[in-house]
mmCIF file of the C-alpha atoms, coordinates in Angstrom:
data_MODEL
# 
_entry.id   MODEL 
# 
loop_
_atom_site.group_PDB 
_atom_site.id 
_atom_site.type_symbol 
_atom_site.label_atom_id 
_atom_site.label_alt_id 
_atom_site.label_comp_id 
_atom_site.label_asym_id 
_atom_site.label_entity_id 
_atom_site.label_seq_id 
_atom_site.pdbx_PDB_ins_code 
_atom_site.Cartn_x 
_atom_site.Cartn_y 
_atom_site.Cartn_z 
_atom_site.occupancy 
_atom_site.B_iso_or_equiv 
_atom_site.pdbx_formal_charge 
_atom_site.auth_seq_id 
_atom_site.auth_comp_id 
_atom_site.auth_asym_id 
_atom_site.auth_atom_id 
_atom_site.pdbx_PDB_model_num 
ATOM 1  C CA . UNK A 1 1  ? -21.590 -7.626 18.763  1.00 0.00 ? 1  UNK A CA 1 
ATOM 2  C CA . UNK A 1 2  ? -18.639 -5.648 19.815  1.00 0.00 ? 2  UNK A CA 1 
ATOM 3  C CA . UNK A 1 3  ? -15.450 -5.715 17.520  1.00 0.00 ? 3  UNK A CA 1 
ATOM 4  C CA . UNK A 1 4  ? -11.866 -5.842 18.735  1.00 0.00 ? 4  UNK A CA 1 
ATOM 5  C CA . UNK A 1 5  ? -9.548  -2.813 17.982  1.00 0.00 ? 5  UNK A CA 1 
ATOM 6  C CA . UNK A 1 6  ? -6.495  -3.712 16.006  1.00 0.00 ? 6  UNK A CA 1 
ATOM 7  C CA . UNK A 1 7  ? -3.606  -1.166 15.137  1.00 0.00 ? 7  UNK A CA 1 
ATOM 8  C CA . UNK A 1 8  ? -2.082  -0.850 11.772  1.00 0.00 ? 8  UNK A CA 1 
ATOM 9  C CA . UNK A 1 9  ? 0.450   0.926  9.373   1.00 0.00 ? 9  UNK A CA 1 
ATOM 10 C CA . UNK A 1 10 ? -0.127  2.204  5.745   1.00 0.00 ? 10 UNK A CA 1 
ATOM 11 C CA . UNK A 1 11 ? 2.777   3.115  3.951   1.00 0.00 ? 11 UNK A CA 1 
ATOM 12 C CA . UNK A 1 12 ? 3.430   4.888  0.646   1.00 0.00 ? 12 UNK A CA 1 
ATOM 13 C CA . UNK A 1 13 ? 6.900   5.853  -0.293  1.00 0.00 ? 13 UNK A CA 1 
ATOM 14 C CA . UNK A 1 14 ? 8.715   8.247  -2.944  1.00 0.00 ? 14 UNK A CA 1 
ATOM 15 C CA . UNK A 1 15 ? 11.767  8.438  -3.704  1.00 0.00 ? 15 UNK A CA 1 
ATOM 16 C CA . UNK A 1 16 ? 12.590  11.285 -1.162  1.00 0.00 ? 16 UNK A CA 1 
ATOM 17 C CA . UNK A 1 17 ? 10.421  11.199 1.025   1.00 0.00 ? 17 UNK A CA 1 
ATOM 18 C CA . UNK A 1 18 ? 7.905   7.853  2.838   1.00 0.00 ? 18 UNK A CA 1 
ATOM 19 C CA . UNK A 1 19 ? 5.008   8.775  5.014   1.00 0.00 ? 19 UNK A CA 1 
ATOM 20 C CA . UNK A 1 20 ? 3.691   6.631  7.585   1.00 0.00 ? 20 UNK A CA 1 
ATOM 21 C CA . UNK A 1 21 ? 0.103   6.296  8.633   1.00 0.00 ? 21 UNK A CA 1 
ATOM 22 C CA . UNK A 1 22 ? -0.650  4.762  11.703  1.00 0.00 ? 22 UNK A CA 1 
ATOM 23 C CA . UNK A 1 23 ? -4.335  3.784  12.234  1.00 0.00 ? 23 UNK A CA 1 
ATOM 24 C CA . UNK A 1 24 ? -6.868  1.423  14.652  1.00 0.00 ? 24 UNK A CA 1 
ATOM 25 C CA . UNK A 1 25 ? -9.589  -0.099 13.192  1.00 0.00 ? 25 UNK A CA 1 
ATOM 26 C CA . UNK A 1 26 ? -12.352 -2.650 14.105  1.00 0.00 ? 26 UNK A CA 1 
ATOM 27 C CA . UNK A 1 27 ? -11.100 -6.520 13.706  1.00 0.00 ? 27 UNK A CA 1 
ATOM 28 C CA . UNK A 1 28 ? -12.129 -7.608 10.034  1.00 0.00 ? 28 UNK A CA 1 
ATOM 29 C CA . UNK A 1 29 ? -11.858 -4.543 8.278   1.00 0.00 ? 29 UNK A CA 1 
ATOM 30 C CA . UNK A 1 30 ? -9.975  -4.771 4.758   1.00 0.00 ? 30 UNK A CA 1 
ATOM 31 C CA . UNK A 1 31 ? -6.520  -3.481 3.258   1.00 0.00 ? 31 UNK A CA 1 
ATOM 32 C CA . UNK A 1 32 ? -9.072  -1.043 0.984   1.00 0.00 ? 32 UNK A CA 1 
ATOM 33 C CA . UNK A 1 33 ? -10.875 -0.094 3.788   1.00 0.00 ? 33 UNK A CA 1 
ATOM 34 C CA . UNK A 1 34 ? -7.326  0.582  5.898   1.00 0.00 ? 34 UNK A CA 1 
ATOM 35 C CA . UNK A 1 35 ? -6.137  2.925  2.572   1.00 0.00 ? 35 UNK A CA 1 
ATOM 36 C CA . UNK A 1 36 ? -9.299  4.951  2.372   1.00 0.00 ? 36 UNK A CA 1 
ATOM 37 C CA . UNK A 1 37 ? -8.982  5.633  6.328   1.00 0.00 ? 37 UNK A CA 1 
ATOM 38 C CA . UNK A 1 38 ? -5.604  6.895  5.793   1.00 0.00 ? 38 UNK A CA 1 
ATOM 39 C CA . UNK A 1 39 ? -6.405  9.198  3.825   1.00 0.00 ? 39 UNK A CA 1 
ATOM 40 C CA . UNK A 1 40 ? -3.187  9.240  1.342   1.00 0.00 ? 40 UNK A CA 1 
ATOM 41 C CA . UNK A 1 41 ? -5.659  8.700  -1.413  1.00 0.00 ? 41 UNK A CA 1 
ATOM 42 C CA . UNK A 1 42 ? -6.500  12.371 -1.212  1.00 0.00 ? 42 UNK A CA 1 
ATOM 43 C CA . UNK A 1 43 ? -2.862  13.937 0.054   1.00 0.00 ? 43 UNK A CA 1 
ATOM 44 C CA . UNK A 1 44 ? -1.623  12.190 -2.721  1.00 0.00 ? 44 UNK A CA 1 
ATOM 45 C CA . UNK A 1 45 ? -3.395  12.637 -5.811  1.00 0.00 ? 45 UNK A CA 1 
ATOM 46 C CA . UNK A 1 46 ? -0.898  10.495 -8.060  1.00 0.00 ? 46 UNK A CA 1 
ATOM 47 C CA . UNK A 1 47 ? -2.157  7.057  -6.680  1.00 0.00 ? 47 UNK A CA 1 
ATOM 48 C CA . UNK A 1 48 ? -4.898  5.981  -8.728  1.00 0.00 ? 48 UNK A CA 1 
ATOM 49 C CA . UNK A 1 49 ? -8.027  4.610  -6.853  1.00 0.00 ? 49 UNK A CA 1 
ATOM 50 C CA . UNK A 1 50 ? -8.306  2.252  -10.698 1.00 0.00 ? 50 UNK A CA 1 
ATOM 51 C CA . UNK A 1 51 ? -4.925  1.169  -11.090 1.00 0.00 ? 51 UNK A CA 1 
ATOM 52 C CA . UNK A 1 52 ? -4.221  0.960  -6.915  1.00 0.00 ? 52 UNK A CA 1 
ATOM 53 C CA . UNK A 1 53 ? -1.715  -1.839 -6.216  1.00 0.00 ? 53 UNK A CA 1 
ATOM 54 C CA . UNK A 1 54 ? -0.894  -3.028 -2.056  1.00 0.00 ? 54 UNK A CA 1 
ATOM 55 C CA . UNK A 1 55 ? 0.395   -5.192 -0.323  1.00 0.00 ? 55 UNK A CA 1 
ATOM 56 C CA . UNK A 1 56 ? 1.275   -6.478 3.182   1.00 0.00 ? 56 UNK A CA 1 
ATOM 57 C CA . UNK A 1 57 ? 4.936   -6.667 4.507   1.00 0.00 ? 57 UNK A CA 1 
ATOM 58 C CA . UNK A 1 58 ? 6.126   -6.876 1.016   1.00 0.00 ? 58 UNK A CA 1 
ATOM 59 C CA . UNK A 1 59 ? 3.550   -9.158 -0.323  1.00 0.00 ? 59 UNK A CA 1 
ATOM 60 C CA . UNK A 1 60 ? 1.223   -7.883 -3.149  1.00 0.00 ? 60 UNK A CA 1 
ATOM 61 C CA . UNK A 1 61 ? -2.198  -9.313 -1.953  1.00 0.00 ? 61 UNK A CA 1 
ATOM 62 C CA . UNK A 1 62 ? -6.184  -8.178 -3.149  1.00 0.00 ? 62 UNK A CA 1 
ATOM 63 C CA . UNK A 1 63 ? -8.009  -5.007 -1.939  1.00 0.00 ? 63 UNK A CA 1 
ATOM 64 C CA . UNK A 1 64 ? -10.424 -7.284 -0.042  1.00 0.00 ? 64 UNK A CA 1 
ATOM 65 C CA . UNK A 1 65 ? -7.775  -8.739 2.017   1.00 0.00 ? 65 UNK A CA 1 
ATOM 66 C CA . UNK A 1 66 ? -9.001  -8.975 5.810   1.00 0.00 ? 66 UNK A CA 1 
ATOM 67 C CA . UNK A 1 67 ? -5.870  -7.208 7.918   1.00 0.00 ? 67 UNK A CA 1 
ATOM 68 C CA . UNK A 1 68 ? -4.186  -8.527 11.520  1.00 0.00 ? 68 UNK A CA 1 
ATOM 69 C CA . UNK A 1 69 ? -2.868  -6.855 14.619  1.00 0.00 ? 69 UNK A CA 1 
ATOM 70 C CA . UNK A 1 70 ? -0.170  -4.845 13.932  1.00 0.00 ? 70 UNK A CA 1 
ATOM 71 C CA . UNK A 1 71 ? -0.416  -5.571 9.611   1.00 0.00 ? 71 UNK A CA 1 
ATOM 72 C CA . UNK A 1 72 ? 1.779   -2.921 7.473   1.00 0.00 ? 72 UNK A CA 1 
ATOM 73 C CA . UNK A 1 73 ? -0.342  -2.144 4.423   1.00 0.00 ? 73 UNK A CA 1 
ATOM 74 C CA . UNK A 1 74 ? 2.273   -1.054 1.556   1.00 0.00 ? 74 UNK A CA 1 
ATOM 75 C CA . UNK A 1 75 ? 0.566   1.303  -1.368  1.00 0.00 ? 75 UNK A CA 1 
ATOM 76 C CA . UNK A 1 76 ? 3.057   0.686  -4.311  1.00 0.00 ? 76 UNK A CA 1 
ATOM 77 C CA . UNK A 1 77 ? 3.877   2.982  -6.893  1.00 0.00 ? 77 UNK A CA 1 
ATOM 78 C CA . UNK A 1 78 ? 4.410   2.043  -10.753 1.00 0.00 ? 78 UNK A CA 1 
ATOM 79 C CA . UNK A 1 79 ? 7.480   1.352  -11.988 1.00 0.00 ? 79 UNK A CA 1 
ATOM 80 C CA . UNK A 1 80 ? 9.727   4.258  -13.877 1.00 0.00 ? 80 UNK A CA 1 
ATOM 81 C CA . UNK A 1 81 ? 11.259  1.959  -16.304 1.00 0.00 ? 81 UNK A CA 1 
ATOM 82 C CA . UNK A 1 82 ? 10.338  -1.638 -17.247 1.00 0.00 ? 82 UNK A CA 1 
ATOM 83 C CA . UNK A 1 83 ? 13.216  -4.328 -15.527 1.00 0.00 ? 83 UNK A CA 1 
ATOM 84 C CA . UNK A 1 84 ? 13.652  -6.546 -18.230 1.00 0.00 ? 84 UNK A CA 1 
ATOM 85 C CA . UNK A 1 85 ? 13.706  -3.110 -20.740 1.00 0.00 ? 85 UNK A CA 1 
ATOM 86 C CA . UNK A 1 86 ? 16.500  -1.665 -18.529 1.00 0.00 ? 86 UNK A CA 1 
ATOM 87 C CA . UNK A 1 87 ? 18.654  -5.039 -18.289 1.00 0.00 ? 87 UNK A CA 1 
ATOM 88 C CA . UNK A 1 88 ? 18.057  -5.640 -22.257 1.00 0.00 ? 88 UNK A CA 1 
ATOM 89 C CA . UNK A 1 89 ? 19.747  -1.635 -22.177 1.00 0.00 ? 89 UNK A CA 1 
ATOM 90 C CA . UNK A 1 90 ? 22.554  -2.729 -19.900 1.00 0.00 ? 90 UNK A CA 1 
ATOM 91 C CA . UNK A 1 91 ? 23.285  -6.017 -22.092 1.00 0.00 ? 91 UNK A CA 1 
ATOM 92 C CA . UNK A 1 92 ? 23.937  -4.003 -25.302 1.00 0.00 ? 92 UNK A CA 1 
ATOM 93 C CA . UNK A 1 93 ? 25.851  -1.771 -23.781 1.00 0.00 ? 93 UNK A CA 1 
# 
C-alpha cells in the first residue's frame, strides 16, 4: 500500500532565538513521530522526552495525534514563572 507524502513544520522557540524544521513524512504518521524526525530532541537537550508538551497551530493536543498537510507541530517550553503567582505579585504591589 503506498502512503501519500505530506509536508510539515516543527517549531520550538526561545526567547532569542526560534528554529524551524521543515519535514515530509508518510500520511498518518504522529506529532511524536514528526518531533523525533526533527531531530530538536537531540540539538536541544533541555526538552524533556518525559515531561514533552506540543501542540498544533497553538493547540496543545496528545503525542499520538495523527498530523495533516501542511500541520505546524509547536514543542512548548515550561513556563519561567507561574501566571497566577506573577499577577498575585503585581496585585500587592
Amino acid at each position: 500500500m503506498a502512503h501519500n507524502t505530506i509536508s510539515i513544520e516543527v517549531v520550538y522557540a526561545l526567547a532569542e532565538q526560534q528554529v524551524i524544521k521543515k519535514i515530509d513524512l508518510n500520511d498518518g504518521f504522529t506529532v511524536i513521530d514528526a518531533v523525533n524526525l526533527s531531530g530538536l530532541l537531540e540539538e536541544f537537550p533541555e526538552i524533556s522526552r518525559e515531561t514533552l508538551k506540543v501542540g498544533v497551530f497553538g493547540k496543545v493536543c496528545a503525542l499520538d495525534k495523527a498530523l495533516s498537510a501542511n500541520d505546524r507541530v509547536e514543542i512548548y517550553r515550561s513556563l519561567i514563572n507561574d501566571p497566577k503567582e506573577a499577577r498575585r505579585k503585581r496585585a500587592k504591589k
